[in-house]
C-alpha positions as CSV (number, residue, x, y, z in Angstrom):
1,X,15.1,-8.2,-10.7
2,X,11.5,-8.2,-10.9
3,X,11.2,-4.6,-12.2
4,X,13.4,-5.3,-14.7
5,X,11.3,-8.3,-16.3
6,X,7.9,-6.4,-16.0
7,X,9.5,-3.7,-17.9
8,X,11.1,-6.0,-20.5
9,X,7.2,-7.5,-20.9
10,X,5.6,-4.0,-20.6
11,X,7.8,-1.8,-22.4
12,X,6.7,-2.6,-26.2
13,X,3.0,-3.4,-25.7
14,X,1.8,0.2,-24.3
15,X,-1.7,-1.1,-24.7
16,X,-1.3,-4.1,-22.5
17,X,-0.3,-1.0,-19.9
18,X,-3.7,0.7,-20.9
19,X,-5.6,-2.5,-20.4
20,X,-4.1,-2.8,-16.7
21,X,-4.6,0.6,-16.0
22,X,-8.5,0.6,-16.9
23,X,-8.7,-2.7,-15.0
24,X,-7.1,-1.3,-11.8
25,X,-9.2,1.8,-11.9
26,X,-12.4,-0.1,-12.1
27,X,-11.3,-2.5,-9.6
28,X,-10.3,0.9,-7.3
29,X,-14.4,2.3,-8.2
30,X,-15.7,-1.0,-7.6
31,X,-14.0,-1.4,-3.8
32,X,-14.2,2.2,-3.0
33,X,-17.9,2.1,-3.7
34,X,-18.6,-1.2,-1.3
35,X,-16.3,0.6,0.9
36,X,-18.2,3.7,1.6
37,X,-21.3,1.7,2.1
38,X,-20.4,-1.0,4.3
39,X,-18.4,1.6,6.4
40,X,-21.3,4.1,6.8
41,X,-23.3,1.1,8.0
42,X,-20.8,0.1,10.4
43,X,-20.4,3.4,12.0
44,X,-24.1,3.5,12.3
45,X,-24.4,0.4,14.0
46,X,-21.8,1.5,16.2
47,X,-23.5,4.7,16.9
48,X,-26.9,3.0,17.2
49,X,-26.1,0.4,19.6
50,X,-23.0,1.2,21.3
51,X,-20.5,-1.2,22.1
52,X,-22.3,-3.9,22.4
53,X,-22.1,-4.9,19.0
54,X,-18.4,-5.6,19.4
55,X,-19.5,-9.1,20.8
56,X,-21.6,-9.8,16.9
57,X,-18.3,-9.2,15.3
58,X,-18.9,-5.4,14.1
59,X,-15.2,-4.6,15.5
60,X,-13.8,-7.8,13.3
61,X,-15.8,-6.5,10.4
62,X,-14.5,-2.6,11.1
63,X,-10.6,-4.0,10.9
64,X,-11.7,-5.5,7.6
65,X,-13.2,-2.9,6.1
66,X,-9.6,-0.6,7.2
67,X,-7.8,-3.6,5.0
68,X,-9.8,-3.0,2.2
69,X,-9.5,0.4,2.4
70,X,-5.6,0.0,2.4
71,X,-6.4,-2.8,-0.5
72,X,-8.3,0.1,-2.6
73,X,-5.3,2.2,-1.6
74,X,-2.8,-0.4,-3.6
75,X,-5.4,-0.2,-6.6
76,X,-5.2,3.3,-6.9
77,X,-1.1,2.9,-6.9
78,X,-1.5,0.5,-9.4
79,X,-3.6,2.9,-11.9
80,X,-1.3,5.9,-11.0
81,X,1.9,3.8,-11.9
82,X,0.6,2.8,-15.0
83,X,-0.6,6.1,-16.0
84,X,3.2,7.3,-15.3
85,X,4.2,5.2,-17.2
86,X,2.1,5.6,-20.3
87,X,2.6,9.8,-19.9
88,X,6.2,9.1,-19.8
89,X,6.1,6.7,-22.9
90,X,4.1,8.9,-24.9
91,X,6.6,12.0,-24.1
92,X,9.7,9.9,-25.6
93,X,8.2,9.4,-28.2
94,X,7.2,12.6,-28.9
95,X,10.9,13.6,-28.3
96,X,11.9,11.6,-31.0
97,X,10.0,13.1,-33.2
């Protein structure tokens, strides 16, 4: 049911799709990027001081930083679906003509 309604709104305004796509993949840079850096200090606080840091919340902030990984993930879905769908679009209407 929902599929069918964001079809219905998507399916004549391609450049709506665009829009989303460009907004996903700069939202997927943008986390990716904060990603890599707060995950490369968290492994080397881990590896400087051991598991004692568990105790200032580094495992807490470690699990969070796996959800935004799987958050980043769900961006990237997000652009790749609406680039399907644009290609696909853009190939009926080629057909047609």
């Amino acid at each position: 049911m929902f599929r069918f309604h964001v079809v219905k709104l998507l399916s004549p305004r391609w450049w709506l799709v665009f829009l989303l796509a460009g907004v996903f993949f700069m939202a997927f840079g943008a986390v990716s990027y904060n990603l890599f850096r707060l995950l490369q200090a968290n492994i080397w606080l881990f590896a400087e001081h051991g598991l004692m840091v568990i105790a200032e919340g580094a495992l807490e902030q470690l699990l969070e930083l796996t959800l935004m990984g799987y958050a980043s993930l769900l961006l990237w879905l997000g652009f790749k679906a609406c680039e399907g769908w644009l290609v696909a679009t853009l190939m009926q209407y080629r057909s047609r003509d």
